[in-house]
DSSP file (Angstrom, degrees, kcal/mol; ACC not computed):
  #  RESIDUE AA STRUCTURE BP1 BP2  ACC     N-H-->O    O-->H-N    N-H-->O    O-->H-N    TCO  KAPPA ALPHA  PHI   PSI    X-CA   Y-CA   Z-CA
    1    1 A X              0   0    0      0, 0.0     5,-0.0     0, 0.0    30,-0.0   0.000 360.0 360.0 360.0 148.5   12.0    7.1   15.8
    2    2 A X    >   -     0   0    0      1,-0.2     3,-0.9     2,-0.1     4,-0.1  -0.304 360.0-112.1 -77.3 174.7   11.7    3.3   17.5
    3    3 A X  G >> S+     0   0    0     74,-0.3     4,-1.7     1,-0.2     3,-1.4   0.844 104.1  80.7 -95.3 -28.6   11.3    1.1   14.8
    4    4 A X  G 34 S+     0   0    0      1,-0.3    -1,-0.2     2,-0.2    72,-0.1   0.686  97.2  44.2   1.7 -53.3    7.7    0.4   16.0
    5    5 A X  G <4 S+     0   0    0     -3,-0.9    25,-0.5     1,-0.1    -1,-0.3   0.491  94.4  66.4-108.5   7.0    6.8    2.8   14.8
    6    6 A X  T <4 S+     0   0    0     -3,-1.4    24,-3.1     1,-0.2     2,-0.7   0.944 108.9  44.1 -80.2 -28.4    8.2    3.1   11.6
    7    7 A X  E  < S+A   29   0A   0     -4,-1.7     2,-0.3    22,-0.2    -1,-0.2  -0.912  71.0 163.6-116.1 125.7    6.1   -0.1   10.4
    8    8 A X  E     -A   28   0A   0     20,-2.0    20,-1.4    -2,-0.7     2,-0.3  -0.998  32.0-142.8-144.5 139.0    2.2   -0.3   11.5
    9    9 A X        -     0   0    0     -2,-0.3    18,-0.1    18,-0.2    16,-0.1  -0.435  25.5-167.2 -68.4  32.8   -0.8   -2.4   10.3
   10   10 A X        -     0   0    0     -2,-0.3    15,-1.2    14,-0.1     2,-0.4   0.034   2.1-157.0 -40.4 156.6   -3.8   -0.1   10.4
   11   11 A X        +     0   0    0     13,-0.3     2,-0.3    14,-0.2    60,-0.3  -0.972  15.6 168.9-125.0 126.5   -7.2   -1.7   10.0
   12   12 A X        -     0   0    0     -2,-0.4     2,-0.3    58,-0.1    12,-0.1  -0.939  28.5-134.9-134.9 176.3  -10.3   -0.1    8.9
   13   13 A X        -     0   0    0     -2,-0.3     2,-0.4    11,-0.0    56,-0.2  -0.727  21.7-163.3 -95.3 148.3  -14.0   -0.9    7.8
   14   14 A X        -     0   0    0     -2,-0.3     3,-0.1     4,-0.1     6,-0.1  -0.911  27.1-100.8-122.0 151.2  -15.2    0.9    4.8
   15   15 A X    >   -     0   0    0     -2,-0.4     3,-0.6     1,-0.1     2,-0.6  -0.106  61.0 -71.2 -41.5 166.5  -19.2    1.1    3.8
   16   16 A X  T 3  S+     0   0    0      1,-0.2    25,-0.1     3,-0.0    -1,-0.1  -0.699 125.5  13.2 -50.9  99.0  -20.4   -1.1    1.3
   17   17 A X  T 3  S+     0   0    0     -2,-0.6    -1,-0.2     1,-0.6     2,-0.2   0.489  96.2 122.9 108.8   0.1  -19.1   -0.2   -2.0
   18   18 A X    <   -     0   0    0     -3,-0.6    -1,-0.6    22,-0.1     2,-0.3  -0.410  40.2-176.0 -89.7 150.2  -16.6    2.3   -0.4
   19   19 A X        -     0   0    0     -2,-0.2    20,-1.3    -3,-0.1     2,-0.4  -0.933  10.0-155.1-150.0 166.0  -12.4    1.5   -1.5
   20   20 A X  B     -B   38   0B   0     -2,-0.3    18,-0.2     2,-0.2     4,-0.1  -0.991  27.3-120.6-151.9 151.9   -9.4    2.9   -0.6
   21   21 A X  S    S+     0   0    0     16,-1.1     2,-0.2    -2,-0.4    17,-0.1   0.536 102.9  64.2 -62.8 -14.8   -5.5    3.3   -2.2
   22   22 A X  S    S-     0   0    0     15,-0.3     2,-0.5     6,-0.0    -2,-0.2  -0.510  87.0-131.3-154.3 145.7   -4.4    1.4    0.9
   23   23 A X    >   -     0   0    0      3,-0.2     3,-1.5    -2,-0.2    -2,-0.1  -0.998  34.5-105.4-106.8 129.3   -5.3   -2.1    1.7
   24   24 A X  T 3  S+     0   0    0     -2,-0.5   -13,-0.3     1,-0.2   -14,-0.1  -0.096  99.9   9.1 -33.1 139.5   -6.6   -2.7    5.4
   25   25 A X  T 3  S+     0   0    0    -15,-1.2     2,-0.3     1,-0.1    -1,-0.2   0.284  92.8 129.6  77.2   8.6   -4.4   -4.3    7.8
   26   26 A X    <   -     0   0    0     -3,-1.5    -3,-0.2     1,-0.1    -1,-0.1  -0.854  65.9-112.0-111.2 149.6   -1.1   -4.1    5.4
   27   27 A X        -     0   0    0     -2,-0.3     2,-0.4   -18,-0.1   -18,-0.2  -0.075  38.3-176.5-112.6 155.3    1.9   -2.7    7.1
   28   28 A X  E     -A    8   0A   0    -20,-1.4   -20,-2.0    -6,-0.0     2,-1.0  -0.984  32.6-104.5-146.4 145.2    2.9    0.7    5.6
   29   29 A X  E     -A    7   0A   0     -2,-0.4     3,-0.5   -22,-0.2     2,-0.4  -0.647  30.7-172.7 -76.2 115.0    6.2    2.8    6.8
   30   30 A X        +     0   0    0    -24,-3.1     3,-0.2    -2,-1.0    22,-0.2  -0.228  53.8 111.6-111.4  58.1    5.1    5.6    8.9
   31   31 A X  S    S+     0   0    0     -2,-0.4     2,-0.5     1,-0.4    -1,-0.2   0.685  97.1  20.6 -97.1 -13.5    8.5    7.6    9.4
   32   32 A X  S    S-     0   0    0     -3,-0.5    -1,-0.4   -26,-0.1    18,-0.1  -0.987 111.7 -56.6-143.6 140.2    6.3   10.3    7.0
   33   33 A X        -     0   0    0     -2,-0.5    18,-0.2    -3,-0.2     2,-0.2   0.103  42.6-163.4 -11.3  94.4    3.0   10.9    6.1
   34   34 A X  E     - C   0  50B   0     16,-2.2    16,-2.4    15,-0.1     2,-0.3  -0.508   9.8-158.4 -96.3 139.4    1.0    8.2    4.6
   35   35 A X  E     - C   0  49B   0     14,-0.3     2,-0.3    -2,-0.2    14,-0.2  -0.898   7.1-159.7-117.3 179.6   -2.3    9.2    2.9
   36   36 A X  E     - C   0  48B   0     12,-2.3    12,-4.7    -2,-0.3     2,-0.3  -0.902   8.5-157.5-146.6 132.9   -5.4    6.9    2.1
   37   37 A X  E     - C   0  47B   0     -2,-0.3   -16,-1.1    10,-0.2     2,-0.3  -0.627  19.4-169.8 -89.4 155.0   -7.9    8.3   -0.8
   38   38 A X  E     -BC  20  46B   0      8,-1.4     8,-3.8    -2,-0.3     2,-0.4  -0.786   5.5-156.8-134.1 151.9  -10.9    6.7   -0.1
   39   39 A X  E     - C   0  45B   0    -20,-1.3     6,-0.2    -2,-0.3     4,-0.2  -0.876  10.4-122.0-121.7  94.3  -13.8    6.7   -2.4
   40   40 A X    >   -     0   0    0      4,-0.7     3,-1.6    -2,-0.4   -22,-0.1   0.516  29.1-115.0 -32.3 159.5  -17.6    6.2   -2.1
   41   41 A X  T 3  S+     0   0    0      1,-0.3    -1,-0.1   -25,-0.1   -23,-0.1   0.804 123.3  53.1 -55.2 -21.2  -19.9    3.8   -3.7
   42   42 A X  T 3  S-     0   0    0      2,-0.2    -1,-0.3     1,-0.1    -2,-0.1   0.349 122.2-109.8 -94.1  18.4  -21.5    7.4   -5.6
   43   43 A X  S <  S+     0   0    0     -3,-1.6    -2,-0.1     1,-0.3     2,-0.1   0.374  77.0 130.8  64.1   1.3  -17.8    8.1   -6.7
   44   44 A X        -     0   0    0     -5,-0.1    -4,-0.7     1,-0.1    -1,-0.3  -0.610  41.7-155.0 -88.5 168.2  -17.0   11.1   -4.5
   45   45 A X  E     -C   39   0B   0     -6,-0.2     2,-0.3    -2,-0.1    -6,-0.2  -0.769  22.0-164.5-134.3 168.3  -13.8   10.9   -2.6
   46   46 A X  E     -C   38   0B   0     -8,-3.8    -8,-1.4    -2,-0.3     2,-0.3  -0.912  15.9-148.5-139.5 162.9  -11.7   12.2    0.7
   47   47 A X  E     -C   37   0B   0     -2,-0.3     2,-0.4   -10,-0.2   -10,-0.2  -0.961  11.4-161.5-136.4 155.5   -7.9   11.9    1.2
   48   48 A X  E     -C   36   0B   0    -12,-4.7   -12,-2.3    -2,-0.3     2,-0.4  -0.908   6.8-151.8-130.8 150.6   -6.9   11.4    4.7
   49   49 A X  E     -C   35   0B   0     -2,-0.4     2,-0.6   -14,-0.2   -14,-0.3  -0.861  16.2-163.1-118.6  94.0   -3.1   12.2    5.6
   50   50 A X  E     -C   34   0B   0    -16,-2.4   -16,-2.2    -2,-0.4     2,-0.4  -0.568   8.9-177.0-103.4 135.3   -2.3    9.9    8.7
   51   51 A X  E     -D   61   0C   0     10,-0.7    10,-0.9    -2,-0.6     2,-0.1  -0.776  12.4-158.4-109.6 101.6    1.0   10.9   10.8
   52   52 A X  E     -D   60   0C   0     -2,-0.4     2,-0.2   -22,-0.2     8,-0.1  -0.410  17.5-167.8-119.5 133.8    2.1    8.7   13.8
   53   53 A X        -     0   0    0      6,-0.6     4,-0.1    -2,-0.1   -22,-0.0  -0.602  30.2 -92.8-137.2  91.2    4.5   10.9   16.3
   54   54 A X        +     0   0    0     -2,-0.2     2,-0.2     1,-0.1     3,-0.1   0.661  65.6 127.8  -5.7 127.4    6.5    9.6   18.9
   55   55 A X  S    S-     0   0    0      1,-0.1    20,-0.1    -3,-0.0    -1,-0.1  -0.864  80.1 -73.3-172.7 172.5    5.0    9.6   22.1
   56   56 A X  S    S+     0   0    0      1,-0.2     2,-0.5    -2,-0.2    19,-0.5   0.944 132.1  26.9 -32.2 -71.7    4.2    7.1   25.3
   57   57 A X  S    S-     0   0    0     17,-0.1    -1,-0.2    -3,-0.1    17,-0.2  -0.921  85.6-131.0-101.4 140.0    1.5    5.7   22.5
   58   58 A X        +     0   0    0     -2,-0.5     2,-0.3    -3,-0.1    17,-0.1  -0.434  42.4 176.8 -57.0 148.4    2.0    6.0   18.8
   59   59 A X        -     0   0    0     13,-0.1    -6,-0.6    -2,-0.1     2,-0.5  -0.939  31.5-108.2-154.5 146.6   -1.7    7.5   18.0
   60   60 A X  E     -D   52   0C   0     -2,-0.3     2,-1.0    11,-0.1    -8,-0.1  -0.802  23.3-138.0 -77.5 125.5   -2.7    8.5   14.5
   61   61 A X  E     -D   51   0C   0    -10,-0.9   -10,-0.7    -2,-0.5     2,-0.2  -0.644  10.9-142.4 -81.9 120.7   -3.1   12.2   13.7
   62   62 A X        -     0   0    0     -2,-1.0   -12,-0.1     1,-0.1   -14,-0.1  -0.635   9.8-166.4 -61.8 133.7   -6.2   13.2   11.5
   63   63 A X        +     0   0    0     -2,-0.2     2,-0.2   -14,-0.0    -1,-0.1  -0.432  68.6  82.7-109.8  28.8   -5.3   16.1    8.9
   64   64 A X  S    S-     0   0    0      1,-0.1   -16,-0.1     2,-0.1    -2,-0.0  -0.845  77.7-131.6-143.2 178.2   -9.5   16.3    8.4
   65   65 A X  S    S+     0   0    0     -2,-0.2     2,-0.1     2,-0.1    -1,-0.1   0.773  84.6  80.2 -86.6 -46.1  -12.6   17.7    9.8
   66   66 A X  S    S-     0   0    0      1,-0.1     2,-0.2     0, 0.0    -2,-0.1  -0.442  77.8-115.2 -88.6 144.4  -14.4   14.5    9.6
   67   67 A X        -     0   0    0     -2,-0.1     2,-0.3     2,-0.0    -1,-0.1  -0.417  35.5-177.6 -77.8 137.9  -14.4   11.4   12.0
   68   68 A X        -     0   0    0     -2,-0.2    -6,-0.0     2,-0.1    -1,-0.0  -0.816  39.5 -92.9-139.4-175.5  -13.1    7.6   11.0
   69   69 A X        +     0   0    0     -2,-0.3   -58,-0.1   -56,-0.2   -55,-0.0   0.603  67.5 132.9 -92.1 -32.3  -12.6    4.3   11.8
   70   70 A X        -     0   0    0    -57,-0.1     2,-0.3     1,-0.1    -2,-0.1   0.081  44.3-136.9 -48.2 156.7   -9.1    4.3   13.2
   71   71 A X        -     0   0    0    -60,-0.3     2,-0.3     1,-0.0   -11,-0.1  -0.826  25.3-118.9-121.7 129.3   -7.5    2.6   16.7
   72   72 A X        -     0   0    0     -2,-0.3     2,-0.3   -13,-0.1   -13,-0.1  -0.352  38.0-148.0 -67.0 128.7   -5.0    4.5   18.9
   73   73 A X        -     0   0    0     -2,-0.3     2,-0.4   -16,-0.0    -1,-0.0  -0.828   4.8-132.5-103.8 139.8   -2.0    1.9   18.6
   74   74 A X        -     0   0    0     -2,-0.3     2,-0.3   -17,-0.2   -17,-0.1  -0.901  25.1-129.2-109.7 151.7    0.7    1.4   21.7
   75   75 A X        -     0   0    0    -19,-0.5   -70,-0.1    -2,-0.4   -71,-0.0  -0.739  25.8-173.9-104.4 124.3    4.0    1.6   20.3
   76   76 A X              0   0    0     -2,-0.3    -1,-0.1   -72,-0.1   -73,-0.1   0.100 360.0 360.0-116.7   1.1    6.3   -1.8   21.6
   77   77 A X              0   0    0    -75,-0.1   -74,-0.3   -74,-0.1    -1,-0.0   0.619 360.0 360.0-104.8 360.0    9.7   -0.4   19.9
């Protein structure tokens, strides 16, 4: 895998009062499956599994039902 993609800087917005295991925009190795817990202001949680897989663009796959905040990334490596 180019090495592009092995390190990426997702960004997300969270609600108000919303956190996550992950800090936005800090660069995380994606040669395997990163998850992000995030957890509501009322205390319930999701875990999201993101995978990036070699292609023309690097894109995140969602391992959920439910919609988020993430940006299809083009892959420079």
């Amino acid at each position: 895998m180019p090495k592009g993609i092995l390190y990426l800087a997702p960004t997300f917005t969270l609600s108000p009062g919303a956190t996550c295991n992950k800090t936005s925009g800090s660069a995380r190795n994606f040669r395997s499956p990163v998850t992000y817990t995030v957890t509501a202001q009322n205390g319930s949680g999701k875990t999201y599994t993101v995978t990036v897989s070699q292609s023309p663009n690097a894109s995140f796959i969602w391992n959920s039902t439910s919609s988020g905040n993430w940006s299809r990334l083009n892959s420079t490596g």
